[in-house]
PAMAR-299934 format. One record per atom (N, C-alpha, C, CB): atom name; x, y, z. Coordinates in pm, whole numbers, always signed. Glycine has a CB too. Layout:
<rs>
<r atomo="CA" xx="X" yy="Y" zz="Z"/>
...
</rs>
This chain:
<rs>
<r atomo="N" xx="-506" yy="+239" zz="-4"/>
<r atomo="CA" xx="-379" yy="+248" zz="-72"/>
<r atomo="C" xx="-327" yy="+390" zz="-49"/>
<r atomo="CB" xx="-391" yy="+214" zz="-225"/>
<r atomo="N" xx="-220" yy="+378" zz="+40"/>
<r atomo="CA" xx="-175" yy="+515" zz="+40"/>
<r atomo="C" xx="-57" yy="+565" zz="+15"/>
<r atomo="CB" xx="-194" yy="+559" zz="+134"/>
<r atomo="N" xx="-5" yy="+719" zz="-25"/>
<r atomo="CA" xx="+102" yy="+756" zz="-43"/>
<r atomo="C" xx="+108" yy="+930" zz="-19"/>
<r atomo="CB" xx="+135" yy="+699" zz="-174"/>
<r atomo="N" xx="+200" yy="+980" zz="-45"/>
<r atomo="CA" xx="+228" yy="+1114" zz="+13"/>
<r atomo="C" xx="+274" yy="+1207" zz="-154"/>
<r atomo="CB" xx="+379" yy="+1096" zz="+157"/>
<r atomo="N" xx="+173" yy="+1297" zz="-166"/>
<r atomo="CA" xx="+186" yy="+1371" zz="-284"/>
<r atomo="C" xx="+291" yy="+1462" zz="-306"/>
<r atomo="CB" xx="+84" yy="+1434" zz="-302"/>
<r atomo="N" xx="+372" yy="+1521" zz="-382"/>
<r atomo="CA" xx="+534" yy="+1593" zz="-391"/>
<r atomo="C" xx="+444" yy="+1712" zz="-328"/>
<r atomo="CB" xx="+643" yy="+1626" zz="-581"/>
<r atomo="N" xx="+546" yy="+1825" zz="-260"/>
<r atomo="CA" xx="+678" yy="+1751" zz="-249"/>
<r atomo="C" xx="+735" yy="+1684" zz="-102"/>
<r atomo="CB" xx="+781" yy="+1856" zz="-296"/>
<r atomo="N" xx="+615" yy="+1613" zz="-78"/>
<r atomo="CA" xx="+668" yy="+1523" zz="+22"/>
<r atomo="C" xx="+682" yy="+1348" zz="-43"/>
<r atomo="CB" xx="+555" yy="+1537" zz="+162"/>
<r atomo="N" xx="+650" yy="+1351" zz="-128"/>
<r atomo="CA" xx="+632" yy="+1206" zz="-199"/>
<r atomo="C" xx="+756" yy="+1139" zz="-122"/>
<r atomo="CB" xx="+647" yy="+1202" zz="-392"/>
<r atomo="N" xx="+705" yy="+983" zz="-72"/>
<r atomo="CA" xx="+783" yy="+908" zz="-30"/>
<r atomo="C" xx="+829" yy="+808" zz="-107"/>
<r atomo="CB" xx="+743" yy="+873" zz="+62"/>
<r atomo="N" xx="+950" yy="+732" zz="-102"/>
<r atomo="CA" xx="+982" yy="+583" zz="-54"/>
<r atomo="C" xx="+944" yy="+519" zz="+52"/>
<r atomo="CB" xx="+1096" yy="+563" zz="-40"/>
<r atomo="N" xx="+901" yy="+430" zz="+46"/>
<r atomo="CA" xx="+927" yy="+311" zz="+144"/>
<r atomo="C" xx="+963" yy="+162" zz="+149"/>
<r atomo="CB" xx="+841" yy="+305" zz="+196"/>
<r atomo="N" xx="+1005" yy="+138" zz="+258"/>
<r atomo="CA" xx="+1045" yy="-16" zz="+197"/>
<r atomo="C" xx="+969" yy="-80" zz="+334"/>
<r atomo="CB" xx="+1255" yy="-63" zz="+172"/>
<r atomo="N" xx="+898" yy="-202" zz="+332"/>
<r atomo="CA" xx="+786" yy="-254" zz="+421"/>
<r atomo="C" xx="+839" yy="-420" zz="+448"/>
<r atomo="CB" xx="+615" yy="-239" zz="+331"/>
<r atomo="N" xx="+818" yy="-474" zz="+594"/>
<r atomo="CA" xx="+874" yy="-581" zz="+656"/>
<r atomo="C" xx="+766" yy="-622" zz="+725"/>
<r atomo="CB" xx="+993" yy="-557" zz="+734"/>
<r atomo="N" xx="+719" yy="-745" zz="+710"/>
<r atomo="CA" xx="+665" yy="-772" zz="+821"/>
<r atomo="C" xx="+749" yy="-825" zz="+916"/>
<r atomo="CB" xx="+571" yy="-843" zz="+803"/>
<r atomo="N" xx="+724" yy="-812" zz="+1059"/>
<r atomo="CA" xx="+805" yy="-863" zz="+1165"/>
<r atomo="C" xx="+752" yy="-963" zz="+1302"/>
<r atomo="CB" xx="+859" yy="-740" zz="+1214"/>
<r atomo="N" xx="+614" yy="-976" zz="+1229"/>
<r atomo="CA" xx="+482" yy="-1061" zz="+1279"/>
<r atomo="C" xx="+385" yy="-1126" zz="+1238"/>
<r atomo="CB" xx="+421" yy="-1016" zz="+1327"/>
<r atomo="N" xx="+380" yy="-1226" zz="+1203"/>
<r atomo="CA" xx="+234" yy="-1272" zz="+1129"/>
<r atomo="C" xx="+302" yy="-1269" zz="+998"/>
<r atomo="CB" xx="+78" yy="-1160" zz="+1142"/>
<r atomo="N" xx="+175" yy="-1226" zz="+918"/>
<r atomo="CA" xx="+166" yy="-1234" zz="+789"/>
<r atomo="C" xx="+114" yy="-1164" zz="+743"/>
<r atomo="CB" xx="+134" yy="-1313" zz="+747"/>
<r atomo="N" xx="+137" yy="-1093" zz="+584"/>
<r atomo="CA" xx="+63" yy="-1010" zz="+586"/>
<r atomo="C" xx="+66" yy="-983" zz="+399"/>
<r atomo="CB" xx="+109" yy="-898" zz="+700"/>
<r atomo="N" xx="-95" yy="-944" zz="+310"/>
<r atomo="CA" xx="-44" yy="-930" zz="+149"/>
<r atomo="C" xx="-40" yy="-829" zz="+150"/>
<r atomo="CB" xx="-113" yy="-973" zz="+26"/>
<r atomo="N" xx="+58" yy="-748" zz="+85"/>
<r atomo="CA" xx="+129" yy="-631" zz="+14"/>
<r atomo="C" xx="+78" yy="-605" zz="-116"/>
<r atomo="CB" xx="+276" yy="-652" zz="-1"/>
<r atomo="N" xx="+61" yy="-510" zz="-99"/>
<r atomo="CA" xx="-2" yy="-437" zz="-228"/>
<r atomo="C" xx="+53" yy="-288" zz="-239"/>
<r atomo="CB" xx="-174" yy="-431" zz="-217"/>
<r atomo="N" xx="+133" yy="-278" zz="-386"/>
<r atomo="CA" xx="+174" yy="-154" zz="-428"/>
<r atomo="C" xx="+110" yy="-149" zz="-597"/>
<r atomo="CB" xx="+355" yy="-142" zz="-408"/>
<r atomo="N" xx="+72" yy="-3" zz="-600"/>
<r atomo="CA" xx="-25" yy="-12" zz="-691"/>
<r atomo="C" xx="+30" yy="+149" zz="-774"/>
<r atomo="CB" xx="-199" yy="-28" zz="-610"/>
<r atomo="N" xx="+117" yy="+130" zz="-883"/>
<r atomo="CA" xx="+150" yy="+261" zz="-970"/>
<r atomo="C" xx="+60" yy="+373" zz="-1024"/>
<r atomo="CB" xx="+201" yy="+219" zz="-1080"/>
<r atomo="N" xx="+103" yy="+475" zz="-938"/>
<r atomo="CA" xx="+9" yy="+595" zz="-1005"/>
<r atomo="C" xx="+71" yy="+633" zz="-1035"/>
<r atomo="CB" xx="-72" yy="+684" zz="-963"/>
<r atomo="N" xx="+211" yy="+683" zz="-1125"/>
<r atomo="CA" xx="+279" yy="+750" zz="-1187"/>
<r atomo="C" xx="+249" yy="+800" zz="-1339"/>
<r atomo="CB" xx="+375" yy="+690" zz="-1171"/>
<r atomo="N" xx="+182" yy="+883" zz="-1393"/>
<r atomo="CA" xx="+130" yy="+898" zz="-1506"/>
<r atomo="C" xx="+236" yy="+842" zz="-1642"/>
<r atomo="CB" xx="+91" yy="+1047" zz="-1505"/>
<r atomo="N" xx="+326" yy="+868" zz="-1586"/>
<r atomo="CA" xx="+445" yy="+879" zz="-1712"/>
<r atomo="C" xx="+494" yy="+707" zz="-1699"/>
<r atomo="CB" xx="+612" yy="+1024" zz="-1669"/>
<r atomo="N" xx="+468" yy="+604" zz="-1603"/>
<r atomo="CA" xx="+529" yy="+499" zz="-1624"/>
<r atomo="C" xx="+486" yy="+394" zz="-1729"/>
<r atomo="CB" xx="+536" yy="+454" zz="-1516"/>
<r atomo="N" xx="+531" yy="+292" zz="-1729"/>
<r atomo="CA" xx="+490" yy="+211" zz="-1880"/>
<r atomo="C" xx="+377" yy="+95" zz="-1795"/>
<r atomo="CB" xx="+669" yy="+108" zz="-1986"/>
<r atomo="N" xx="+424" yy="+122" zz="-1625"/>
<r atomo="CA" xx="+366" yy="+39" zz="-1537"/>
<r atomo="C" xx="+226" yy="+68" zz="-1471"/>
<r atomo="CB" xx="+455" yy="+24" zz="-1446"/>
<r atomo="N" xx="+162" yy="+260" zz="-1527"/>
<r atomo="CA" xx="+60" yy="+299" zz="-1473"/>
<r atomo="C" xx="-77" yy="+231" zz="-1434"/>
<r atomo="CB" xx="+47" yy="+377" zz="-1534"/>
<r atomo="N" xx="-121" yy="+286" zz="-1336"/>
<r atomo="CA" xx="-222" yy="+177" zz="-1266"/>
<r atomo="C" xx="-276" yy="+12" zz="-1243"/>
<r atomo="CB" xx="-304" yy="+214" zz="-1301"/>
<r atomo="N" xx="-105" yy="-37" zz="-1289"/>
<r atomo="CA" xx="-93" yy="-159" zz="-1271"/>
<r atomo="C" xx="-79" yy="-210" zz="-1101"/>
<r atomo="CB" xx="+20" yy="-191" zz="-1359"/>
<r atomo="N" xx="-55" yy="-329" zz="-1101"/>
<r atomo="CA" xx="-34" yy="-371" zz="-954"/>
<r atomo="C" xx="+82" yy="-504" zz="-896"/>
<r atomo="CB" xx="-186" yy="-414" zz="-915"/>
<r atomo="N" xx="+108" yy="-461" zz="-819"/>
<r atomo="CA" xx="+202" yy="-594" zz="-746"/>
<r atomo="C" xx="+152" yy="-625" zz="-640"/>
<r atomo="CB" xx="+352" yy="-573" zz="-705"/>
<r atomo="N" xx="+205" yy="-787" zz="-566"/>
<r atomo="CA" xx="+178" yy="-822" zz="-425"/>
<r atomo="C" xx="+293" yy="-875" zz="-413"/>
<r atomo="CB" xx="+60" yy="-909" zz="-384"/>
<r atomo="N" xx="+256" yy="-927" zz="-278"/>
<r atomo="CA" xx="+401" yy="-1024" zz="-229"/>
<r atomo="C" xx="+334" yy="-987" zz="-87"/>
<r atomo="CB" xx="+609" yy="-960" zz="-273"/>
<r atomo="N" xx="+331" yy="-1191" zz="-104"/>
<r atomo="CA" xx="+256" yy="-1198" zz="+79"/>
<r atomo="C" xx="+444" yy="-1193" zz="+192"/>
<r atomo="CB" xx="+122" yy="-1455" zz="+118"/>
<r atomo="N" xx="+414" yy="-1107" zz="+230"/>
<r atomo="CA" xx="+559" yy="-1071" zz="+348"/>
<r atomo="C" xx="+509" yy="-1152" zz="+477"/>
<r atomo="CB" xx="+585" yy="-864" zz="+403"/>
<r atomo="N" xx="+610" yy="-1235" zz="+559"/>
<r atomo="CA" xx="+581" yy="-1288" zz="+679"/>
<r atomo="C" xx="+716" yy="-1270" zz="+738"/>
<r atomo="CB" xx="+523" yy="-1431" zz="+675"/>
<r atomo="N" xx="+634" yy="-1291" zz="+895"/>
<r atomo="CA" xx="+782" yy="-1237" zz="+995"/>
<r atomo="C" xx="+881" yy="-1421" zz="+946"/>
<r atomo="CB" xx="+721" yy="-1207" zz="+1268"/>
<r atomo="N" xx="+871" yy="-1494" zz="+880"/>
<r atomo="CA" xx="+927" yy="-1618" zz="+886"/>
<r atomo="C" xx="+1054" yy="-1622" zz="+756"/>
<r atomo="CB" xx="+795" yy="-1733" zz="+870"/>
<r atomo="N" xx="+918" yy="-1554" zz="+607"/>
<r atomo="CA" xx="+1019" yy="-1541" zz="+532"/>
<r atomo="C" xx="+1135" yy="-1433" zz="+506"/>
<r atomo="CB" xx="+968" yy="-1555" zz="+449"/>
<r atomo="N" xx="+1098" yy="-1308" zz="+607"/>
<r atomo="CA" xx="+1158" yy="-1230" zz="+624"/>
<r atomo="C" xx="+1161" yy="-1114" zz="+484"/>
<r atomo="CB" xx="+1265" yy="-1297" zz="+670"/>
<r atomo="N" xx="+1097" yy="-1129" zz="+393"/>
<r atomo="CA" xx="+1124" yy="-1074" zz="+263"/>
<r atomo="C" xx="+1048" yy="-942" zz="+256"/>
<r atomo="CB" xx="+1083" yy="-1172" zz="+147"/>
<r atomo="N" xx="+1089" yy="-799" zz="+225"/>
<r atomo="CA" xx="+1048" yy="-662" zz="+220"/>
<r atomo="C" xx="+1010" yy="-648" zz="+109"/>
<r atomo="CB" xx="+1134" yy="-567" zz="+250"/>
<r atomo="N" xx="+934" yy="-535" zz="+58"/>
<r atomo="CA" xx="+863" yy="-462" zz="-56"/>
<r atomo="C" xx="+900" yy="-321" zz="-57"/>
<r atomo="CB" xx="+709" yy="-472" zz="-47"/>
<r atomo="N" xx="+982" yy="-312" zz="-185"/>
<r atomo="CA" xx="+978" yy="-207" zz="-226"/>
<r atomo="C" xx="+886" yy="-99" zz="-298"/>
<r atomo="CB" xx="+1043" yy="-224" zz="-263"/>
<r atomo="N" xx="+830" yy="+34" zz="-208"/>
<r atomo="CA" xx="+741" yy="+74" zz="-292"/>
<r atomo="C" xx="+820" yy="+203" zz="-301"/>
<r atomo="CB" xx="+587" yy="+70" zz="-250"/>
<r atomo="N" xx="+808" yy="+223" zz="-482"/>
<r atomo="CA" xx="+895" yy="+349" zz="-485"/>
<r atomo="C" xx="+772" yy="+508" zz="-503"/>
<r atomo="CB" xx="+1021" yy="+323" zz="-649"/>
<r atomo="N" xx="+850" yy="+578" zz="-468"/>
<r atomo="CA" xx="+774" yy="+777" zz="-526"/>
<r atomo="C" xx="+695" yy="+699" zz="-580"/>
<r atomo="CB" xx="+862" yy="+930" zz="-657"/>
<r atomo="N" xx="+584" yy="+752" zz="-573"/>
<r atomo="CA" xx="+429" yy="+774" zz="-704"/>
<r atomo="C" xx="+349" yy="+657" zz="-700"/>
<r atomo="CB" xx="+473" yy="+787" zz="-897"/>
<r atomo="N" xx="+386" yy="+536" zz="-569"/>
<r atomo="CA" xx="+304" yy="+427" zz="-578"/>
<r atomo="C" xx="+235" yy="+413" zz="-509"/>
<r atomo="CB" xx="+339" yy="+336" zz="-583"/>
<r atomo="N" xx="+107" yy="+359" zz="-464"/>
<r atomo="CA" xx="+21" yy="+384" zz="-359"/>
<r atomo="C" xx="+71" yy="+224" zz="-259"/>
<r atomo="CB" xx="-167" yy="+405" zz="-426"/>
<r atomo="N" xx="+41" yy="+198" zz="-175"/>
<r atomo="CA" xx="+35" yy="+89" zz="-94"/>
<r atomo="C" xx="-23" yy="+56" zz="+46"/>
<r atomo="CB" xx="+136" yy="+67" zz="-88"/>
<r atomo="N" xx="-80" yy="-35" zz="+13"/>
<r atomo="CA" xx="-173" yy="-92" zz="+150"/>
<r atomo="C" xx="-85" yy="-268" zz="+186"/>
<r atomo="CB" xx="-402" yy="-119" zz="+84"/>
<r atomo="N" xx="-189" yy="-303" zz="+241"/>
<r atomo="CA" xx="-186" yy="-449" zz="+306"/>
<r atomo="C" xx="-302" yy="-479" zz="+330"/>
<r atomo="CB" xx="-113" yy="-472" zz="+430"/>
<r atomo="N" xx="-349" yy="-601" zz="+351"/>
<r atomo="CA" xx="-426" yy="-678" zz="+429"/>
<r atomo="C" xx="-364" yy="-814" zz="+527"/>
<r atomo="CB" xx="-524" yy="-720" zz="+332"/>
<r atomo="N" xx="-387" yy="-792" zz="+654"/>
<r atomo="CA" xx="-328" yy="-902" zz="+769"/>
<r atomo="C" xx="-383" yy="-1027" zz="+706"/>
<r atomo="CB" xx="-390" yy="-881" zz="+947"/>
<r atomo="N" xx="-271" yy="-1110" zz="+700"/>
<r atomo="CA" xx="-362" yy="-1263" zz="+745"/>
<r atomo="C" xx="-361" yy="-1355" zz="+826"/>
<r atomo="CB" xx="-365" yy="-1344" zz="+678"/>
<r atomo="N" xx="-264" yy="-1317" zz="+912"/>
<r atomo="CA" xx="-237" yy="-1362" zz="+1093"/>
<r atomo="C" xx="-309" yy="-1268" zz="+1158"/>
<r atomo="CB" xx="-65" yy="-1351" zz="+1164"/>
<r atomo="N" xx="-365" yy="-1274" zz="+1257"/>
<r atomo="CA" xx="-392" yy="-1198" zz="+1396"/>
<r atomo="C" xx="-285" yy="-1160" zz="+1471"/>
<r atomo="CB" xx="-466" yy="-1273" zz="+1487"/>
<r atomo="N" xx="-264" yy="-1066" zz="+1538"/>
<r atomo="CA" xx="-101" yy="-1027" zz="+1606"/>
<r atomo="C" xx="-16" yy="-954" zz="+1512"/>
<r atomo="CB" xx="-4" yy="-1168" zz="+1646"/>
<r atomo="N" xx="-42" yy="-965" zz="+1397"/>
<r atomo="CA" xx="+46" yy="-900" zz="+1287"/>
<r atomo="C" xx="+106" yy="-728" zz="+1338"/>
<r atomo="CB" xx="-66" yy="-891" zz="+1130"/>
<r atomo="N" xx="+218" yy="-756" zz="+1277"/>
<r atomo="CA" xx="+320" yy="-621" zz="+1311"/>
<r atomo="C" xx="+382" yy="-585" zz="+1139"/>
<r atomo="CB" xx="+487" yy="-678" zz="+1450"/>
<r atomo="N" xx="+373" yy="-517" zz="+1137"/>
<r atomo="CA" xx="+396" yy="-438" zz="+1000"/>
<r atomo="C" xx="+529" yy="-310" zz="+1041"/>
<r atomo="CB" xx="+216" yy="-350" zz="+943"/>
<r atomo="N" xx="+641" yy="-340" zz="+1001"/>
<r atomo="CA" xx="+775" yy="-206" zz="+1004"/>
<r atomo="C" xx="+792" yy="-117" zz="+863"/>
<r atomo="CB" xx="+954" yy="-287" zz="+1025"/>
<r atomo="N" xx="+808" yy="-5" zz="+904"/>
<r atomo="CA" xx="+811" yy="+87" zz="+759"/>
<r atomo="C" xx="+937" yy="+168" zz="+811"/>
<r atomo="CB" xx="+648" yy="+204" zz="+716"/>
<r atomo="N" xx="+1051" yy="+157" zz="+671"/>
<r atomo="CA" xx="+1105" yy="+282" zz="+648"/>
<r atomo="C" xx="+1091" yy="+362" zz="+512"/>
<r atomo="CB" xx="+1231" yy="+266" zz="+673"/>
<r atomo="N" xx="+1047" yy="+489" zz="+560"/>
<r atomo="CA" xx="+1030" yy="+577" zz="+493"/>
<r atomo="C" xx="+1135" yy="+718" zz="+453"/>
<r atomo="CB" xx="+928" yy="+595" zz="+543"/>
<r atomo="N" xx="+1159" yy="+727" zz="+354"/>
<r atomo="CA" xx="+1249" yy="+855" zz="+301"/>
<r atomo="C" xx="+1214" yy="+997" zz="+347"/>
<r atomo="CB" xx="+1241" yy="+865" zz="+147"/>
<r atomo="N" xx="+1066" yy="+1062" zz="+375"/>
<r atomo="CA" xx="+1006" yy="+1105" zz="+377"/>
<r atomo="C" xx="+935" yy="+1164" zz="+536"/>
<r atomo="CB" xx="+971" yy="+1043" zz="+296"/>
<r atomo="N" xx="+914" yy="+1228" zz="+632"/>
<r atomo="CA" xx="+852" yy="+1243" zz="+748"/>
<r atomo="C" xx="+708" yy="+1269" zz="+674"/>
<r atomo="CB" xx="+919" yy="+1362" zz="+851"/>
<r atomo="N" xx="+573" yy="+1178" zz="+766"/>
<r atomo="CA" xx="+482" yy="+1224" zz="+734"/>
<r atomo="C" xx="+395" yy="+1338" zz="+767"/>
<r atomo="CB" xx="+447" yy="+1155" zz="+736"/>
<r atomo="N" xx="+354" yy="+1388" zz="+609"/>
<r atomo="CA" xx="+300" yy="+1496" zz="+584"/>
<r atomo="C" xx="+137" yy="+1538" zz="+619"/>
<r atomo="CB" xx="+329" yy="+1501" zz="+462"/>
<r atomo="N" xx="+60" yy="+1579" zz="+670"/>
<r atomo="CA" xx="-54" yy="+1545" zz="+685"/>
<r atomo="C" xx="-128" yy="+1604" zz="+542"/>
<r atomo="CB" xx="-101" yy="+1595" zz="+824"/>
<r atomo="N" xx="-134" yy="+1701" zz="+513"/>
<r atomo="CA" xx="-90" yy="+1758" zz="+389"/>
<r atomo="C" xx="-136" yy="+1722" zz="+226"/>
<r atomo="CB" xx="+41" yy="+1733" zz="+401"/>
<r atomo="N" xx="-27" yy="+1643" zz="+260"/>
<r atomo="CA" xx="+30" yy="+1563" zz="+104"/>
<r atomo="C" xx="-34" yy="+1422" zz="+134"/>
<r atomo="CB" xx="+239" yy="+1545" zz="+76"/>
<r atomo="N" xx="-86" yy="+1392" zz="+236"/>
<r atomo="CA" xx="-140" yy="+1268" zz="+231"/>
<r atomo="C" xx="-274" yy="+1229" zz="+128"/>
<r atomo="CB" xx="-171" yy="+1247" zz="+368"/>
<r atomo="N" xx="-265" yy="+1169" zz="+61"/>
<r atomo="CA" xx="-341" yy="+1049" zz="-73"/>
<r atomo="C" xx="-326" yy="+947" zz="-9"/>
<r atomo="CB" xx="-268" yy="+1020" zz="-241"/>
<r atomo="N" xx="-492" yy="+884" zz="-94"/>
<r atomo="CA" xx="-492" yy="+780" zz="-111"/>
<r atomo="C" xx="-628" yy="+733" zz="-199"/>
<r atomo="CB" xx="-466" yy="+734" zz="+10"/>
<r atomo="N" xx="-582" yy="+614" zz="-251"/>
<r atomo="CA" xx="-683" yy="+542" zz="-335"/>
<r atomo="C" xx="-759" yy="+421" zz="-305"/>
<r atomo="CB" xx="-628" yy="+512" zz="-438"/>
<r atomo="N" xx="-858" yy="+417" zz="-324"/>
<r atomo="CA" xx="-937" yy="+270" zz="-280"/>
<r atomo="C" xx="-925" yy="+155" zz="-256"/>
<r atomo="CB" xx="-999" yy="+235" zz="-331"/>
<r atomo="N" xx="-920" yy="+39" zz="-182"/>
<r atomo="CA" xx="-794" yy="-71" zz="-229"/>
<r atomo="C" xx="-916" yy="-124" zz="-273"/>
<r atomo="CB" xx="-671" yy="-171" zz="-116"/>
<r atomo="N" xx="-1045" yy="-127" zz="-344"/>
<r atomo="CA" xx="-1135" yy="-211" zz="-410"/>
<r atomo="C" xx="-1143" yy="-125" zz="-525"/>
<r atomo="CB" xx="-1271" yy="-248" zz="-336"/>
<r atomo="N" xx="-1126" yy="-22" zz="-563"/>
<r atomo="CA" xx="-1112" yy="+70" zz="-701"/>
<r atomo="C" xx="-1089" yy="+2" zz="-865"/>
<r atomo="CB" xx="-973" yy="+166" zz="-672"/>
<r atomo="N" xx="-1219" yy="-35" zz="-897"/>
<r atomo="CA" xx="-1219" yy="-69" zz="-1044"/>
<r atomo="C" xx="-1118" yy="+4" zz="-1107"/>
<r atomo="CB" xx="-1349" yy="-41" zz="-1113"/>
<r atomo="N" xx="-1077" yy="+91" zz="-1123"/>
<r atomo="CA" xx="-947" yy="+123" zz="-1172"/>
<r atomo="C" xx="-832" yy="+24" zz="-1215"/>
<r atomo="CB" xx="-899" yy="+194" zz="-1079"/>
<r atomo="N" xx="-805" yy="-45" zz="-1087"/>
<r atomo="CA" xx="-679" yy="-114" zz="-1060"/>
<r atomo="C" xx="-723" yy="-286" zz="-1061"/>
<r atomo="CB" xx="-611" yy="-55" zz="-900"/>
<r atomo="N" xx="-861" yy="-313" zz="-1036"/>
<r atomo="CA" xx="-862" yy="-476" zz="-1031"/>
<r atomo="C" xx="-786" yy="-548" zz="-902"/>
<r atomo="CB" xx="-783" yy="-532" zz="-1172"/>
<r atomo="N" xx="-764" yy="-503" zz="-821"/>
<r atomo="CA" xx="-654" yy="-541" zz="-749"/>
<r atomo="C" xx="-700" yy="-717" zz="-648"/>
<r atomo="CB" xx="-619" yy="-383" zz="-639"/>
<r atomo="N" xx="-644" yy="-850" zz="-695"/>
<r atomo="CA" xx="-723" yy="-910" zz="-613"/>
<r atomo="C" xx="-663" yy="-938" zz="-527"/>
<r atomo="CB" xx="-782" yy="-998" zz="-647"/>
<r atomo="N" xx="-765" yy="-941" zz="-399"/>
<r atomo="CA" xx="-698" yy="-991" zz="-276"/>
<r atomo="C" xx="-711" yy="-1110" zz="-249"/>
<r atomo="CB" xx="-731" yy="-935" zz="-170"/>
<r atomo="N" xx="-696" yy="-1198" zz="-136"/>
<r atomo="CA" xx="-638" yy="-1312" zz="-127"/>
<r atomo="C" xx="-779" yy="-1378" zz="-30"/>
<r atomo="CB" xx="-467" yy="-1300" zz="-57"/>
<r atomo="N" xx="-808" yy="-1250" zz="+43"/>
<r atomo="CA" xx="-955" yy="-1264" zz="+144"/>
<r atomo="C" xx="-1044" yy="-1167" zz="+106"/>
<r atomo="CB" xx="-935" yy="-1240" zz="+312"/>
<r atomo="N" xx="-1142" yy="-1206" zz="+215"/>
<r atomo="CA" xx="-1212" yy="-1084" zz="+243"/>
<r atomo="C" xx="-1157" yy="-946" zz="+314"/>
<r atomo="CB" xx="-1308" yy="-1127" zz="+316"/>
<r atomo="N" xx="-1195" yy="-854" zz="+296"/>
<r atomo="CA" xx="-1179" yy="-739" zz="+380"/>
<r atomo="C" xx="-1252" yy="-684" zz="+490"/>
<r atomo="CB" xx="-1177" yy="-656" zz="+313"/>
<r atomo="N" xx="-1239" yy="-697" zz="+619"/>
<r atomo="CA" xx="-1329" yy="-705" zz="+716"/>
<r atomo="C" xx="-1331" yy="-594" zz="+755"/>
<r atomo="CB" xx="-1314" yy="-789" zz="+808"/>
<r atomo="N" xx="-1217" yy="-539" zz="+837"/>
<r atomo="CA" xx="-1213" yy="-396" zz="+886"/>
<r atomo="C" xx="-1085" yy="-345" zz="+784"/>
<r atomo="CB" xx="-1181" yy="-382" zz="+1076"/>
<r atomo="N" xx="-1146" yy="-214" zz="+797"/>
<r atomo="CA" xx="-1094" yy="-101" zz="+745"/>
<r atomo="C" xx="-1119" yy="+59" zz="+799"/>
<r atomo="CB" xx="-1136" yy="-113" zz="+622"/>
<r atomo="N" xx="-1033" yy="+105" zz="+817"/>
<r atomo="CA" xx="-1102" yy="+246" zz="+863"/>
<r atomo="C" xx="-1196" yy="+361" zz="+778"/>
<r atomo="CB" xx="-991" yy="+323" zz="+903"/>
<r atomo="N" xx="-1295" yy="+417" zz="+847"/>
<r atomo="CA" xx="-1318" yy="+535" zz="+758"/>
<r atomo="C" xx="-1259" yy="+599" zz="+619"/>
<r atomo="CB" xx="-1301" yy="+618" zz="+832"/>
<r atomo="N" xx="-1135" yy="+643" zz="+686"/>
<r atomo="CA" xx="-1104" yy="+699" zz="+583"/>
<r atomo="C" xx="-1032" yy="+637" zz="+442"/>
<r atomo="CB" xx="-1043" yy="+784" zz="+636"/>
<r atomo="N" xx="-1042" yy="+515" zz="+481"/>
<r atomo="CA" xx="-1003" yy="+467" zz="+361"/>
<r atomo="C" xx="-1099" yy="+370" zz="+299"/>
<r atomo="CB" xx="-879" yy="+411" zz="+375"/>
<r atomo="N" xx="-1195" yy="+360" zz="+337"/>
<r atomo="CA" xx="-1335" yy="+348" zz="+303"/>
<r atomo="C" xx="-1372" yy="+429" zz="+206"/>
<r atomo="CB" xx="-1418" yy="+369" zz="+405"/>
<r atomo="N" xx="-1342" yy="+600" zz="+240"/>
<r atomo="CA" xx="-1383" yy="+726" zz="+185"/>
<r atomo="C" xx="-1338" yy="+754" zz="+84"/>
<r atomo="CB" xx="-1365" yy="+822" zz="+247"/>
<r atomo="N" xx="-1193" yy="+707" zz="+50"/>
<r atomo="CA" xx="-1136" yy="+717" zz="-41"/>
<r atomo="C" xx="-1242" yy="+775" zz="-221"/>
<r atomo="CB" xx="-1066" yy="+577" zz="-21"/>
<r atomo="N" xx="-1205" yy="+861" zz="-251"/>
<r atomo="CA" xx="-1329" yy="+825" zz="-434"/>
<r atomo="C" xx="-1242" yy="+747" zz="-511"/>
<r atomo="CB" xx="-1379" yy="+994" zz="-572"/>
<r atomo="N" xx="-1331" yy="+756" zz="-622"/>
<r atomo="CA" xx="-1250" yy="+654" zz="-749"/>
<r atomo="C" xx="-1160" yy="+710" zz="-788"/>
<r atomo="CB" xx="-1316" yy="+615" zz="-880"/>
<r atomo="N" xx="-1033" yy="+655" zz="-859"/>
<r atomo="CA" xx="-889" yy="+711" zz="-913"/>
<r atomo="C" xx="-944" yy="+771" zz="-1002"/>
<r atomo="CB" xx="-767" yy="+617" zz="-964"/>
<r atomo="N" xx="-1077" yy="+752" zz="-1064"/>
<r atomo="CA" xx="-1069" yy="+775" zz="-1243"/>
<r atomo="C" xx="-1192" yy="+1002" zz="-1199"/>
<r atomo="CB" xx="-1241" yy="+539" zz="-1397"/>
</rs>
């Protein structure tokens, strides 16, 4: 789950344009009423439908087509920096996914706990 810490903190808004794919945005904003809660919304290049993730939210995916293409616009140029991120299996958040999780990279493997 990732996002970009102030003062590079981003927007983004996310499309799939291939396959399929579940969306996951997950609130770290201390001050919201929504904190360390979670959303999904499975996005496919068919239904065409985007996710808004606003400042202070973390967000990942998991593919569930092969071939999958994922488009991002972002408010923000990335920061190497300011780059966060949180676990997408993090007791914290409960977050369920839809599959298994097969690959993942290192570093977000590495991720520690939110708490």
């Amino acid at each position: 789950m990732h996002f970009q810490a102030p003062p590079h903190a981003e927007v983004k808004v996310v499309r799939c344009t291939r396959g399929a794919i579940y969306d996951v945005v997950v609130d770290l904003r201390p001050s919201s009423s929504t904190y360390r809660g979670w959303t999904a919304a499975v996005l496919t290049a068919t239904n065409r439908c985007m996710i808004y993730v606003p400042e202070g939210c973390g967000h990942g995916f998991l593919t569930l087509e092969d071939e999958t293409e994922v488009s991002y616009q972002m408010s923000e140029f990335y920061n190497p920096e300011s780059a966060r991120g949180v676990r997408w299996n993090d007791p914290a958040f409960q977050i369920v996914w839809p599959g298994k999780v097969e690959v993942i990279s290192d570093r977000d493997r590495t991720y520690p706990n939110f708490e």
